[in-house]
The first five atom37 places (N, CA, C, CB, O) and aatype in JSON, in Angstrom:
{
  "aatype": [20, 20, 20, 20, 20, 20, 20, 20, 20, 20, 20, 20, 20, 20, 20, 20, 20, 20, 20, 20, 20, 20, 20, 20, 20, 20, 20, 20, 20, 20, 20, 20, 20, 20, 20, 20, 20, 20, 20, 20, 20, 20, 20, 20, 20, 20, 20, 20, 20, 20, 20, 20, 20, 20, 20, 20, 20, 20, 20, 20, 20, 20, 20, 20, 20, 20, 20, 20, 20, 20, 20, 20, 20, 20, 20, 20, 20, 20, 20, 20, 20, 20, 20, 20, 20, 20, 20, 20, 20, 20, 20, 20, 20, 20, 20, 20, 20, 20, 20, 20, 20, 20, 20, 20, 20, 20, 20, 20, 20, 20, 20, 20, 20, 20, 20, 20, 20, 20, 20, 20, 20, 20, 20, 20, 20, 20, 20, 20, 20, 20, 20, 20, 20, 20],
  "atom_mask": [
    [1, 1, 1, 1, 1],
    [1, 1, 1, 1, 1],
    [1, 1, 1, 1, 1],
    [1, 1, 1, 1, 1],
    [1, 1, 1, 1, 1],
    [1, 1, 1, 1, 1],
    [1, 1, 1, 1, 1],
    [1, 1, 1, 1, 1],
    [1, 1, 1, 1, 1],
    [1, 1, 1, 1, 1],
    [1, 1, 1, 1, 1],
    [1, 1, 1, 1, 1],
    [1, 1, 1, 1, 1],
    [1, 1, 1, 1, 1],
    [1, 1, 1, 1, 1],
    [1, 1, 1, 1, 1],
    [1, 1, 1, 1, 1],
    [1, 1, 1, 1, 1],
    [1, 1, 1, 1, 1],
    [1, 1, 1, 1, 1],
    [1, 1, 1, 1, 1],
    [1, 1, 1, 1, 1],
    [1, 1, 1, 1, 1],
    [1, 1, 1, 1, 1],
    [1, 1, 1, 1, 1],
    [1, 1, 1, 1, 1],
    [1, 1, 1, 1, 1],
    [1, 1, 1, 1, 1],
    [1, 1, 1, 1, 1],
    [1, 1, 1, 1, 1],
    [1, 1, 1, 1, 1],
    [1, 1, 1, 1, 1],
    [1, 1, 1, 1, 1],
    [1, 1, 1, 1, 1],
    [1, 1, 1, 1, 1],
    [1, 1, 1, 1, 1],
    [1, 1, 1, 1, 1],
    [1, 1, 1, 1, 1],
    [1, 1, 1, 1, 1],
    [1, 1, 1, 1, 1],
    [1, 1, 1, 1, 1],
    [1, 1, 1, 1, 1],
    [1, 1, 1, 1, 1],
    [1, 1, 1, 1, 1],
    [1, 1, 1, 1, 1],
    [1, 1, 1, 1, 1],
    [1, 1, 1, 1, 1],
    [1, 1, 1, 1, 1],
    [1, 1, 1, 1, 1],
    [1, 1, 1, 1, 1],
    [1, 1, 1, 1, 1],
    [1, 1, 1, 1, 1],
    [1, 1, 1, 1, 1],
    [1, 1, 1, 1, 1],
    [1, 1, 1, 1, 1],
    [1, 1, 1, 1, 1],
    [1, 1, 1, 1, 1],
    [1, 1, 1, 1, 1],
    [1, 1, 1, 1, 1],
    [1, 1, 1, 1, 1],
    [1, 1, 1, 1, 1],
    [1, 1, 1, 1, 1],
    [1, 1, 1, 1, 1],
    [1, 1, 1, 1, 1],
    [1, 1, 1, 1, 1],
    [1, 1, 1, 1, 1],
    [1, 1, 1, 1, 1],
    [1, 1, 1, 1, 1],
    [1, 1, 1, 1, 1],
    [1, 1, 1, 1, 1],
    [1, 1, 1, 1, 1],
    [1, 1, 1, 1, 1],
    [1, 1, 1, 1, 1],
    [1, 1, 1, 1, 1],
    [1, 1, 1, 1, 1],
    [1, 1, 1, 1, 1],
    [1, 1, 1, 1, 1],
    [1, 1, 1, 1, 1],
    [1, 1, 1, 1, 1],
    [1, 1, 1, 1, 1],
    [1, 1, 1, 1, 1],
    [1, 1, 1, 1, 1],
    [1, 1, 1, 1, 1],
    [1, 1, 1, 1, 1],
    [1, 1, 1, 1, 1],
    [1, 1, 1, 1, 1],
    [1, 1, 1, 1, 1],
    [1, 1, 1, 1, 1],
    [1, 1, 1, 1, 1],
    [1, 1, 1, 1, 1],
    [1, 1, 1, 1, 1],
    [1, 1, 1, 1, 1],
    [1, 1, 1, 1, 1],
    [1, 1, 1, 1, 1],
    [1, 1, 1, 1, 1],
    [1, 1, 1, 1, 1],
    [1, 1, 1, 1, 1],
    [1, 1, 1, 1, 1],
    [1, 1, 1, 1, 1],
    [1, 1, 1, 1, 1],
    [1, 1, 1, 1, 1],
    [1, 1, 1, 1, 1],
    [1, 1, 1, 1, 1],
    [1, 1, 1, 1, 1],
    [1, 1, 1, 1, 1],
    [1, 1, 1, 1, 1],
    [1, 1, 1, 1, 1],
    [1, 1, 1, 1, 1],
    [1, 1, 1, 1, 1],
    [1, 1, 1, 1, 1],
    [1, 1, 1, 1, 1],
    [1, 1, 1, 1, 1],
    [1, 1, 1, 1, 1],
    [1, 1, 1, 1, 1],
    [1, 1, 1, 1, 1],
    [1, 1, 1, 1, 1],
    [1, 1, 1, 1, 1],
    [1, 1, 1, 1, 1],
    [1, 1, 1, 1, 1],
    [1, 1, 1, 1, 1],
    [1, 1, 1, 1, 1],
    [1, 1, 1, 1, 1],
    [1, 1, 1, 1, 1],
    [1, 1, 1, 1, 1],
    [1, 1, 1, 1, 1],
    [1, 1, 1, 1, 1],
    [1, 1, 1, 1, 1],
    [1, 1, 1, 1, 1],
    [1, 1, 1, 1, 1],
    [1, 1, 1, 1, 1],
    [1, 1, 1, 1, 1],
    [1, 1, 1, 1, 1],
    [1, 1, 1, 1, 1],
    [1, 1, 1, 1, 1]
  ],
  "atom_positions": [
    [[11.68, 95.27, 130.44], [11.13, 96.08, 129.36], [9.97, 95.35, 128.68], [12.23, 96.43, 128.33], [8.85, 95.81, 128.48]],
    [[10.37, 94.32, 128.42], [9.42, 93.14, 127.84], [7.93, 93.12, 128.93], [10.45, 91.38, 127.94], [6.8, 92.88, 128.51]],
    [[8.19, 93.35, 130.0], [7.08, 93.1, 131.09], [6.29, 94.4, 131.05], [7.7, 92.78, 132.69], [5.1, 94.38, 130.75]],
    [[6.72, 95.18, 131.25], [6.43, 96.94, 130.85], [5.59, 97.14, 129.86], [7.68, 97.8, 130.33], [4.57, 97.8, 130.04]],
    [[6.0, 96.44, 128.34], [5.09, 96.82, 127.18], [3.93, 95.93, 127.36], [5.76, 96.64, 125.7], [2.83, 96.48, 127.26]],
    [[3.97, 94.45, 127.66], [3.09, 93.94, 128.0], [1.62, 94.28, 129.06], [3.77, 93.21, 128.23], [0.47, 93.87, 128.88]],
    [[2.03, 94.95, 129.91], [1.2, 95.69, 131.0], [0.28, 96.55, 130.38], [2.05, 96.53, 131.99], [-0.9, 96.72, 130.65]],
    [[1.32, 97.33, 129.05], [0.89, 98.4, 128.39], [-0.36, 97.63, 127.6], [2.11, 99.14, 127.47], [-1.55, 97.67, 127.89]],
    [[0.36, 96.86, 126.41], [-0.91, 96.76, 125.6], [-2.13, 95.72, 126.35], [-0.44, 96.14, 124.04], [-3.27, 95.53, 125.94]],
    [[-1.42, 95.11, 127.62], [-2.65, 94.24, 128.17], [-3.69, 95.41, 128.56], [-2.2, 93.17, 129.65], [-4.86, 95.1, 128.32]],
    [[-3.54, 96.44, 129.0], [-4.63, 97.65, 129.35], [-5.39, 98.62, 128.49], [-4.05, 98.5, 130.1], [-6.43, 99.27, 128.59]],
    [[-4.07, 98.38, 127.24], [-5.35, 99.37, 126.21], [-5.87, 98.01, 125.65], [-4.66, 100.77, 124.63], [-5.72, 98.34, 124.47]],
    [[-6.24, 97.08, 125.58], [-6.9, 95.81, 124.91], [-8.16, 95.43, 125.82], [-5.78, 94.45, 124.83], [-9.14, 94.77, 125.46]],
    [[-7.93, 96.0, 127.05], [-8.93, 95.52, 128.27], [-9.44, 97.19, 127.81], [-8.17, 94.98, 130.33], [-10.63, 97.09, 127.51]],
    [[-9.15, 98.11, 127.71], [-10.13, 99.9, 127.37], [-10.84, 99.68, 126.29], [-9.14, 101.52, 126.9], [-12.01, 100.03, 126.18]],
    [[-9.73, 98.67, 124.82], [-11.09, 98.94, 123.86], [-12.13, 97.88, 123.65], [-10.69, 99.26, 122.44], [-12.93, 97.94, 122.72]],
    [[-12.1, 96.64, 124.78], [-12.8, 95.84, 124.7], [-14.15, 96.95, 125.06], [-12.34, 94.58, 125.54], [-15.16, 96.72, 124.39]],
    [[-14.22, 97.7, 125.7], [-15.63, 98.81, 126.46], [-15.22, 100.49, 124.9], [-14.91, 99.63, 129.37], [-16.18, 101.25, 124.76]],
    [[-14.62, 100.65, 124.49], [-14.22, 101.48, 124.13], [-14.35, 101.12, 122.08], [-12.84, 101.64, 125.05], [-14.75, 101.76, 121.1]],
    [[-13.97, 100.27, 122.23], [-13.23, 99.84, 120.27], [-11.77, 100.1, 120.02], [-13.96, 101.02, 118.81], [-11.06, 100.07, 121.03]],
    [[-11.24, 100.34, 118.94], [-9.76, 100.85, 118.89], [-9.95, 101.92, 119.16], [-8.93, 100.8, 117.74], [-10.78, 102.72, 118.74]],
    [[-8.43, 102.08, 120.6], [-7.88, 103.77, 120.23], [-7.49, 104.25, 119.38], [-7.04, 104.29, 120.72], [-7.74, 103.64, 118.34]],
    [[-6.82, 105.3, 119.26], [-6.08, 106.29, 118.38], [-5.13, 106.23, 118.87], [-6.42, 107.59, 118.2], [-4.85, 105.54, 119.85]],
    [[-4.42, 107.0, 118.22], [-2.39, 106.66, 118.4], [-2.49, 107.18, 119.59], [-0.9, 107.61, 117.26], [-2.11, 106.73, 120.68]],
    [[-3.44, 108.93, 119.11], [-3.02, 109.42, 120.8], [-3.58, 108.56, 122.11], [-3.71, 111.04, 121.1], [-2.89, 108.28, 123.09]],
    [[-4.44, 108.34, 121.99], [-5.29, 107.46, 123.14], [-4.39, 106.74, 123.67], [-6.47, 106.47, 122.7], [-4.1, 106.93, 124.85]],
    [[-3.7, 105.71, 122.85], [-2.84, 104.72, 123.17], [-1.65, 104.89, 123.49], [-2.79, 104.0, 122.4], [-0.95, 103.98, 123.94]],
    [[-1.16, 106.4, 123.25], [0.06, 107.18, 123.88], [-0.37, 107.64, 125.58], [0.39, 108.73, 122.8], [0.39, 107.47, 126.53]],
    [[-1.41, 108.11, 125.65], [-1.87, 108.58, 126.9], [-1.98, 107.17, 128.19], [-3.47, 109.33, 126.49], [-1.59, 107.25, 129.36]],
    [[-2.6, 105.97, 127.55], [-2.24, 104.91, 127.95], [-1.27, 104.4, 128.83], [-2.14, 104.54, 127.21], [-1.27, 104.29, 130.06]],
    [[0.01, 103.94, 127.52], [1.1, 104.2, 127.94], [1.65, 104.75, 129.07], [1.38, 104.65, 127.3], [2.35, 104.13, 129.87]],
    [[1.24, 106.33, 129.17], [2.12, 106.53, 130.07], [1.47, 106.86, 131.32], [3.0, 107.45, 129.67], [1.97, 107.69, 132.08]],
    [[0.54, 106.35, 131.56], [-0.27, 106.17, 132.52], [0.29, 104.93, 132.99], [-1.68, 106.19, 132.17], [0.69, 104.74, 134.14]],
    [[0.32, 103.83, 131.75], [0.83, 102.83, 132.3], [2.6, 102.86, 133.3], [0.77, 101.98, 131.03], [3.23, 102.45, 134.28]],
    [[2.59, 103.42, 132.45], [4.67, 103.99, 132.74], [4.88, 104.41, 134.1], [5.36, 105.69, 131.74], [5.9, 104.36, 134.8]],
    [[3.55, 104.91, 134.36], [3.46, 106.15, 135.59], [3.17, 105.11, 136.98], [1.81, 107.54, 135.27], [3.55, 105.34, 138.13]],
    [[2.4, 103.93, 136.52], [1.97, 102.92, 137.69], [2.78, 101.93, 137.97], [0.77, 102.24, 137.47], [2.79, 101.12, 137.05]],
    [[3.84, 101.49, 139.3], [4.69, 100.94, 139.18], [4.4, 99.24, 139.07], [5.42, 101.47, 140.1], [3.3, 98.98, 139.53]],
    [[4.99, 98.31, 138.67], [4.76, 97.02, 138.41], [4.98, 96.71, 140.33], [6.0, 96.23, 137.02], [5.96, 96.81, 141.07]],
    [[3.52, 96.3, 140.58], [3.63, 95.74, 141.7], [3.34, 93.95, 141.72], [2.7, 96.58, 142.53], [2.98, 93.41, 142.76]],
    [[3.44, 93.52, 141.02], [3.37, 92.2, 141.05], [4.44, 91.19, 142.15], [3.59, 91.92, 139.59], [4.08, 90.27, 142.89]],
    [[5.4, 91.58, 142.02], [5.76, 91.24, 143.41], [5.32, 91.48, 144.73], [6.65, 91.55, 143.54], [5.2, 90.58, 145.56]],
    [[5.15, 92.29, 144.86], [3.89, 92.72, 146.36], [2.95, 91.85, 146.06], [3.0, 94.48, 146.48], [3.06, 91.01, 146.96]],
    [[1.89, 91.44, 145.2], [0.54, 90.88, 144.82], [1.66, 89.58, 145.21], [-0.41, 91.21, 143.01], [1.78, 89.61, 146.43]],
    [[2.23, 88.82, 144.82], [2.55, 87.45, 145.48], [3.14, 87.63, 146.29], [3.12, 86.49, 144.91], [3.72, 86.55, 146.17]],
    [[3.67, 88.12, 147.24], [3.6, 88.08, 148.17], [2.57, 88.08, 149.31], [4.14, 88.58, 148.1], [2.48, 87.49, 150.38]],
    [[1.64, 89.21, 148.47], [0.48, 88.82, 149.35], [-0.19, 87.89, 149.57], [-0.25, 89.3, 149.26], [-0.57, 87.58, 150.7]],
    [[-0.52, 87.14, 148.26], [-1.29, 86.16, 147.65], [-0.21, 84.49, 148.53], [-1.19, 86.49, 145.46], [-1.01, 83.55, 148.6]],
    [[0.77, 84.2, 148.94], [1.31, 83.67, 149.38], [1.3, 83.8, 150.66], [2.06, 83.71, 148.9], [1.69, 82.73, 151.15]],
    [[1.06, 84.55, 151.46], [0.87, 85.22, 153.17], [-0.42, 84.46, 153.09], [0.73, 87.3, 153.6], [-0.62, 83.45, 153.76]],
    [[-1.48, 85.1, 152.07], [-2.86, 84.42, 152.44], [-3.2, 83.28, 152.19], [-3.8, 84.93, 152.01], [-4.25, 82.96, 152.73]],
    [[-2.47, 82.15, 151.25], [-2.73, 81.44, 151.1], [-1.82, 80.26, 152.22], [-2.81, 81.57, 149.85], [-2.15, 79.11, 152.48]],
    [[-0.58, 81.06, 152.75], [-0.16, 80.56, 154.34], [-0.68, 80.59, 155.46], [0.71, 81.01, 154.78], [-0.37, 79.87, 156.41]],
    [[-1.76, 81.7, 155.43], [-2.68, 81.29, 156.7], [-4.16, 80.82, 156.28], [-2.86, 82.61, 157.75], [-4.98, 80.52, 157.15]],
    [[-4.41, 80.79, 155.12], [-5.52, 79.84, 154.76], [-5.12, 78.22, 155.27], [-5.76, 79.94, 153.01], [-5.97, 77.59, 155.9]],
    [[-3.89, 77.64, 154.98], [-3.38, 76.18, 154.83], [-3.14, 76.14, 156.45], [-1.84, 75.87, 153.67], [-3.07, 75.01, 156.94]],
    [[-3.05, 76.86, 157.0], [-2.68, 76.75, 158.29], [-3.98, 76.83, 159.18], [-1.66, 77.81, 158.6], [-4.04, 76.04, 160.13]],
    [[-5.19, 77.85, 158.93], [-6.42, 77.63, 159.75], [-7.06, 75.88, 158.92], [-7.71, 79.36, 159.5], [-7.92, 75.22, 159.5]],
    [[-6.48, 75.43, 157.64], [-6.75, 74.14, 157.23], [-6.46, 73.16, 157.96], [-6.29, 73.89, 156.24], [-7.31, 72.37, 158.38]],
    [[-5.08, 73.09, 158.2], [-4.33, 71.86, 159.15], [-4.14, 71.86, 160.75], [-2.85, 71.75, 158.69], [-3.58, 71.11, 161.56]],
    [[-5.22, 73.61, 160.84], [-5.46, 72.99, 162.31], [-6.97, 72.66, 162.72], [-4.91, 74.06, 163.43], [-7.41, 72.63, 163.87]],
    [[-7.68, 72.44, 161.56], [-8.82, 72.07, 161.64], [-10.01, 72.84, 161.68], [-8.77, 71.48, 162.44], [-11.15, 72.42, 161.82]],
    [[-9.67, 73.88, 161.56], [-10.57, 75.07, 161.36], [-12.2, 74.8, 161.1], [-10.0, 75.84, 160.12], [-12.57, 74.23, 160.07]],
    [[-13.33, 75.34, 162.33], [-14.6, 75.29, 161.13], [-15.03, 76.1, 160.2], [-15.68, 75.21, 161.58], [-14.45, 77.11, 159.8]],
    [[-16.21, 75.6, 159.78], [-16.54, 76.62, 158.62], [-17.05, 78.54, 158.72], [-17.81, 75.79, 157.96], [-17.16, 79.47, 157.93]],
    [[-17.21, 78.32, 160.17], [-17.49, 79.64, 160.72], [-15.68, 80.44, 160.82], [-18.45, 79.36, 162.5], [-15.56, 81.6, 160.42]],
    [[-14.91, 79.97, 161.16], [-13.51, 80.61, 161.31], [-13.19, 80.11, 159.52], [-12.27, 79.75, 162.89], [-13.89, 81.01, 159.05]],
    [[-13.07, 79.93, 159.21], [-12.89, 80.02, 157.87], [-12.93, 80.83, 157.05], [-13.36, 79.52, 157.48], [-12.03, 81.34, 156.39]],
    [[-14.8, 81.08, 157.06], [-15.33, 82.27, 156.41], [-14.69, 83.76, 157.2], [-17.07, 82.15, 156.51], [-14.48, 84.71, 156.45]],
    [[-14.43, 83.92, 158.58], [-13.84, 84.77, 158.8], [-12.32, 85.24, 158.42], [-14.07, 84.69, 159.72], [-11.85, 86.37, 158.32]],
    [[-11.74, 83.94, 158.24], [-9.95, 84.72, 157.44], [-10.5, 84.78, 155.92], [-7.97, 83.3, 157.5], [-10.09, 85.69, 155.19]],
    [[-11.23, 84.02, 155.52], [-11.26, 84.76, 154.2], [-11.89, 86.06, 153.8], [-11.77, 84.01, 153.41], [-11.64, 86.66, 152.75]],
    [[-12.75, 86.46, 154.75], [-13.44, 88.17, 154.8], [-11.95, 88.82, 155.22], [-15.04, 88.58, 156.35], [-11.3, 89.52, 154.45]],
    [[-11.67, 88.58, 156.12], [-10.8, 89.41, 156.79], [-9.3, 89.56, 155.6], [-10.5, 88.6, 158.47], [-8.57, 90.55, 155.66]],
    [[-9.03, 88.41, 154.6], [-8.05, 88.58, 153.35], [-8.39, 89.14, 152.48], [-7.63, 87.63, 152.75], [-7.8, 90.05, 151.9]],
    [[-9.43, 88.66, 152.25], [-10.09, 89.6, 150.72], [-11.39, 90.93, 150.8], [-10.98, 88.24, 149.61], [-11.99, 91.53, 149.91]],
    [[-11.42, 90.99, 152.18], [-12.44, 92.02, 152.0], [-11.6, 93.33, 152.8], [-14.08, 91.52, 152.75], [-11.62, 94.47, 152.34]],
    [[-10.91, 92.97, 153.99], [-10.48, 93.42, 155.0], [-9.04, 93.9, 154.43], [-10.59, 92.42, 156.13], [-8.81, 94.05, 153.23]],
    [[-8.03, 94.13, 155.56], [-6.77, 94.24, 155.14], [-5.81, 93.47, 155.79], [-6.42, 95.44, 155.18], [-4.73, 94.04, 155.97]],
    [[-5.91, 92.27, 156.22], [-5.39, 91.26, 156.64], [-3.91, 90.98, 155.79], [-6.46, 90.22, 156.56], [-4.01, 90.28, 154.78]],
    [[-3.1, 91.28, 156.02], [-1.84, 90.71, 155.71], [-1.53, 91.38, 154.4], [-1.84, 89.11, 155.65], [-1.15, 90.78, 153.39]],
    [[-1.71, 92.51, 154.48], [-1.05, 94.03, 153.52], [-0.2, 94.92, 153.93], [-2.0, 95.05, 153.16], [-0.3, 95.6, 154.95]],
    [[0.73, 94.95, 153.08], [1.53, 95.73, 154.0], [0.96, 97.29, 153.38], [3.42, 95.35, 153.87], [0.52, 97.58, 152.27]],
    [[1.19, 98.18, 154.71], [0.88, 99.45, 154.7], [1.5, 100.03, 152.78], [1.78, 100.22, 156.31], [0.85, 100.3, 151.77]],
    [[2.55, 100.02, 152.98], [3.45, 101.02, 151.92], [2.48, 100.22, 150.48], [5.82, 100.65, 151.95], [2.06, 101.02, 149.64]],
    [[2.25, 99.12, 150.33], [1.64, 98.22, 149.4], [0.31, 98.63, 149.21], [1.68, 96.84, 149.83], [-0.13, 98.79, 148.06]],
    [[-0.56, 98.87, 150.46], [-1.81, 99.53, 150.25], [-1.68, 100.67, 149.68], [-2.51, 99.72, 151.31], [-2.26, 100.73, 148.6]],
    [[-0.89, 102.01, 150.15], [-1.1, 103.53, 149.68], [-0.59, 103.69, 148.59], [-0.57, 104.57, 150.48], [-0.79, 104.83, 148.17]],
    [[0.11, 102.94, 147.79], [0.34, 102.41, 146.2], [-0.46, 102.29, 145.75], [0.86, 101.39, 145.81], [-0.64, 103.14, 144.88]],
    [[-1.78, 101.0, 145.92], [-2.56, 100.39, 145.3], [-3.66, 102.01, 145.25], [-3.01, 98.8, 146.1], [-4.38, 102.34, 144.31]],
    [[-3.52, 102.61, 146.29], [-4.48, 103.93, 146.34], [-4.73, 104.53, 145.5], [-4.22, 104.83, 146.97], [-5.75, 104.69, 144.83]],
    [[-2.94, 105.23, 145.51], [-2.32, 105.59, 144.19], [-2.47, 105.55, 143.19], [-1.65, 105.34, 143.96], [-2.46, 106.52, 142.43]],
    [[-2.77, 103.73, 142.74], [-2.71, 103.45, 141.29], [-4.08, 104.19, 140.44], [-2.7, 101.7, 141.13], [-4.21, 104.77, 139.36]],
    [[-5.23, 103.72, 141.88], [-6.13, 103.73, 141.58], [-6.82, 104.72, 141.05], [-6.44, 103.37, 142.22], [-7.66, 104.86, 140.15]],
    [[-6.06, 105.6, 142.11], [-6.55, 107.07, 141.76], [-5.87, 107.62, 140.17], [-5.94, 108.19, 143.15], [-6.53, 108.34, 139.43]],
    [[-4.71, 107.22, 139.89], [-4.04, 107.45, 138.57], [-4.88, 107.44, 137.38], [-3.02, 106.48, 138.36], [-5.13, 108.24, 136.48]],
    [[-5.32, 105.97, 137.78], [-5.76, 105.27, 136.84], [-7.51, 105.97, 136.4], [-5.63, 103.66, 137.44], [-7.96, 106.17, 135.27]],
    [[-8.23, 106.23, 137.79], [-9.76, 107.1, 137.9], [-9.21, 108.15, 136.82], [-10.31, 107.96, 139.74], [-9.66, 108.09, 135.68]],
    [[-7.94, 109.43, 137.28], [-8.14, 110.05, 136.43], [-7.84, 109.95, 134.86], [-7.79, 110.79, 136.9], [-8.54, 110.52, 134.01]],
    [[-6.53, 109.03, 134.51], [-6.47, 108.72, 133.19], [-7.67, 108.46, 132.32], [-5.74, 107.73, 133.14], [-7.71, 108.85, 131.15]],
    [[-8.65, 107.78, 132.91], [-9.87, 106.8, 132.21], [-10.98, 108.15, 132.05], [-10.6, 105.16, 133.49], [-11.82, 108.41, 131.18]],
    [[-10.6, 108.8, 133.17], [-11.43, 109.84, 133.07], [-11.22, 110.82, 131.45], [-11.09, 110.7, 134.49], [-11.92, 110.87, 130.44]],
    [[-9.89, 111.51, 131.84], [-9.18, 112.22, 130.33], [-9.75, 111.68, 129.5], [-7.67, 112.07, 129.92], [-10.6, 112.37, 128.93]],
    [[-9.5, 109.75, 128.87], [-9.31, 109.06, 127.92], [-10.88, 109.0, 127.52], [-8.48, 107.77, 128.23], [-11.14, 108.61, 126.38]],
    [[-11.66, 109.27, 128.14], [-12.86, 109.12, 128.27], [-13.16, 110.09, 127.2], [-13.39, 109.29, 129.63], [-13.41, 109.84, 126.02]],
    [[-13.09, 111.58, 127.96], [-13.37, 113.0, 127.33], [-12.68, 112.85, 126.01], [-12.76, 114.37, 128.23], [-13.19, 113.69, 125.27]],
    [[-11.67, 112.12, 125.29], [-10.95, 112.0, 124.24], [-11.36, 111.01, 123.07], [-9.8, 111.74, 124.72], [-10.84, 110.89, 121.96]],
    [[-12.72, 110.14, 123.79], [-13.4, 109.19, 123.07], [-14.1, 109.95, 121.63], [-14.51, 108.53, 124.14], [-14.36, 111.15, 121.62]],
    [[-14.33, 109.08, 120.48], [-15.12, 109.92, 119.0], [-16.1, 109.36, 119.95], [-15.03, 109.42, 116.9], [-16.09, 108.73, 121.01]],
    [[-17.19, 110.0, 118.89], [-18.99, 109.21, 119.03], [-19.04, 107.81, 118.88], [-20.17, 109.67, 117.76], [-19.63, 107.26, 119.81]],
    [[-18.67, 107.16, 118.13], [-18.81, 105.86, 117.73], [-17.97, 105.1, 119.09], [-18.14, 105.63, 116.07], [-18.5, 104.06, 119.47]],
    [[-16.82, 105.52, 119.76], [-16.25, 104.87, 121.06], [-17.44, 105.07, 122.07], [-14.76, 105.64, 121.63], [-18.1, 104.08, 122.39]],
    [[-17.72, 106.25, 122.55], [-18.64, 106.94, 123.7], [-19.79, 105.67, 123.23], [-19.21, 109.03, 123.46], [-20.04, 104.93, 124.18]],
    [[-20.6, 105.27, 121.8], [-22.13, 104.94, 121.77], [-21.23, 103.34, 122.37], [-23.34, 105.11, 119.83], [-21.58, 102.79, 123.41]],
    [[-20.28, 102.89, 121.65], [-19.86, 101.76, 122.31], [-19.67, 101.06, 123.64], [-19.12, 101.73, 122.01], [-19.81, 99.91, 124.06]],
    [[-19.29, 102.28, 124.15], [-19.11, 102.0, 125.47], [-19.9, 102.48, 126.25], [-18.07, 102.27, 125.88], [-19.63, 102.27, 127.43]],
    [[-20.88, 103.11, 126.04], [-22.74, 103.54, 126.31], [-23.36, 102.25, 126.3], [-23.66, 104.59, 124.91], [-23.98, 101.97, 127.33]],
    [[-23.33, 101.03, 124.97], [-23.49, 100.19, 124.74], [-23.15, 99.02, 125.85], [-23.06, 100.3, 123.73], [-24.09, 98.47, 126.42]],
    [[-21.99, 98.7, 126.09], [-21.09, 97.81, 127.12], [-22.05, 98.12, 128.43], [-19.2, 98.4, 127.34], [-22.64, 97.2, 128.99]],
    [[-22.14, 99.34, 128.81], [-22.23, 99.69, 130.34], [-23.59, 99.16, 130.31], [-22.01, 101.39, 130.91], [-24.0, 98.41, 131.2]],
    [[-24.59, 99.67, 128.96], [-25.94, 99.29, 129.62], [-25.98, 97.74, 129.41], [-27.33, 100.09, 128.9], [-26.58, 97.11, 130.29]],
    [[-25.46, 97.09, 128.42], [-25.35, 95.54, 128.94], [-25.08, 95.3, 130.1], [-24.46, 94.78, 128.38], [-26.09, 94.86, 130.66]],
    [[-23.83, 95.39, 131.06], [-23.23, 95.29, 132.13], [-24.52, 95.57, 133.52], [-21.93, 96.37, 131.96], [-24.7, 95.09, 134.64]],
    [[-25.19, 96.58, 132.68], [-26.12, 96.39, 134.15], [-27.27, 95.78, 134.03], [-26.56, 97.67, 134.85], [-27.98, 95.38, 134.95]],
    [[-27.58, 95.67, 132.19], [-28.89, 94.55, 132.01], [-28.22, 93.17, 132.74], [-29.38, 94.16, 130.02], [-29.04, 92.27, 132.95]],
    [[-27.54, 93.04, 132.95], [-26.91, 91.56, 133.35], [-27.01, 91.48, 134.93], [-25.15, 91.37, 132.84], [-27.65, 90.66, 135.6]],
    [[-26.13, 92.68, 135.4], [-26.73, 92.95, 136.78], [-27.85, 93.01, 137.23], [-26.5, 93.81, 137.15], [-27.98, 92.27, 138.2]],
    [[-28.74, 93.57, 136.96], [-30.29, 93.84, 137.08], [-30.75, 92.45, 136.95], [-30.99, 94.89, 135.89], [-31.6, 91.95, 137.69]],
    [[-30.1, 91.77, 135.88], [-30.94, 90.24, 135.81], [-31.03, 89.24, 137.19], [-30.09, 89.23, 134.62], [-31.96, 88.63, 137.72]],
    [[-29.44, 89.38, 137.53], [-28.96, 88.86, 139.02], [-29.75, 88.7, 139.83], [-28.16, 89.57, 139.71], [-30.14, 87.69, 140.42]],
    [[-30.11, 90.22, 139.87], [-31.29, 91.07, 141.02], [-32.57, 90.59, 141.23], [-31.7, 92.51, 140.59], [-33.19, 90.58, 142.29]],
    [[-32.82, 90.28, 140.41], [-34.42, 89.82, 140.19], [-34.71, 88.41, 140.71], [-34.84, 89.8, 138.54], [-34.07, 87.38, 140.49]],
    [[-35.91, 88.58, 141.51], [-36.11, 86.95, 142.28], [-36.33, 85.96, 141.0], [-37.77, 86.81, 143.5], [-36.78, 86.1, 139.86]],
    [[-35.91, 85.12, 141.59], [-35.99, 83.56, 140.86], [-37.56, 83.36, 140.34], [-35.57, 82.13, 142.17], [-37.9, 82.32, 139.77]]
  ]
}
């Protein structure tokens, strides 16, 4: 239960960092969005333990830097050592989550929307900076 509420307010704290404070309702809608997405953190270490067992293992058999860079594309970009049922979850969440943010969005005052109008165009002045030759 303790892990549950935590999930909860760790996600509306990460919305109004782009957002400001919600509203009760906002933070009810939250909730049960959150409620609705199951705690997969066990799957995530497990995964995170698979990959970091065949990382240590292309290590200690001497691996070069060319096979290297390939298990790590193939872990973190690819789907190397996911289990199926674990992926169409994460799909799931995702999609949950697209539409919640979406709702929570349409439910923003003016002063949230200019805020988080605000955030985004930072976010890509920063990007854009990236972009630009040296």
């Amino acid at each position: 239960i303790e892990r549950a509420k935590r999930r909860v307010e760790r996600t509306q704290e990460a919305i109004e960092r782009w957002s400001g404070r919600l509203d009760e309702a906002q933070r009810q809608h939250v909730e049960g969005m959150m409620n609705d997405i199951p705690d997969s953190s066990v799957a995530w270490r497990d995964y995170r333990l698979a990959w970091q067992d065949a990382l240590l293992g292309e290590l200690r058999a001497g691996a070069d830097a060319a096979r290297l860079e390939r298990v790590m594309i193939d872990w973190w970009v690819g789907d190397a050592g996911t289990d199926p049922a674990y992926a169409a979850q994460m799909d799931r969440n995702r999609e949950l989550f697209a539409d919640t943010l979406a709702d929570l969005i349409g439910s923003f005052s003016p002063a949230q929307r200019s805020r988080a109008a605000d955030r985004l165009r930072d976010a890509a002045d920063a990007l854009e900076a990236t972009l630009e030759p040296a």
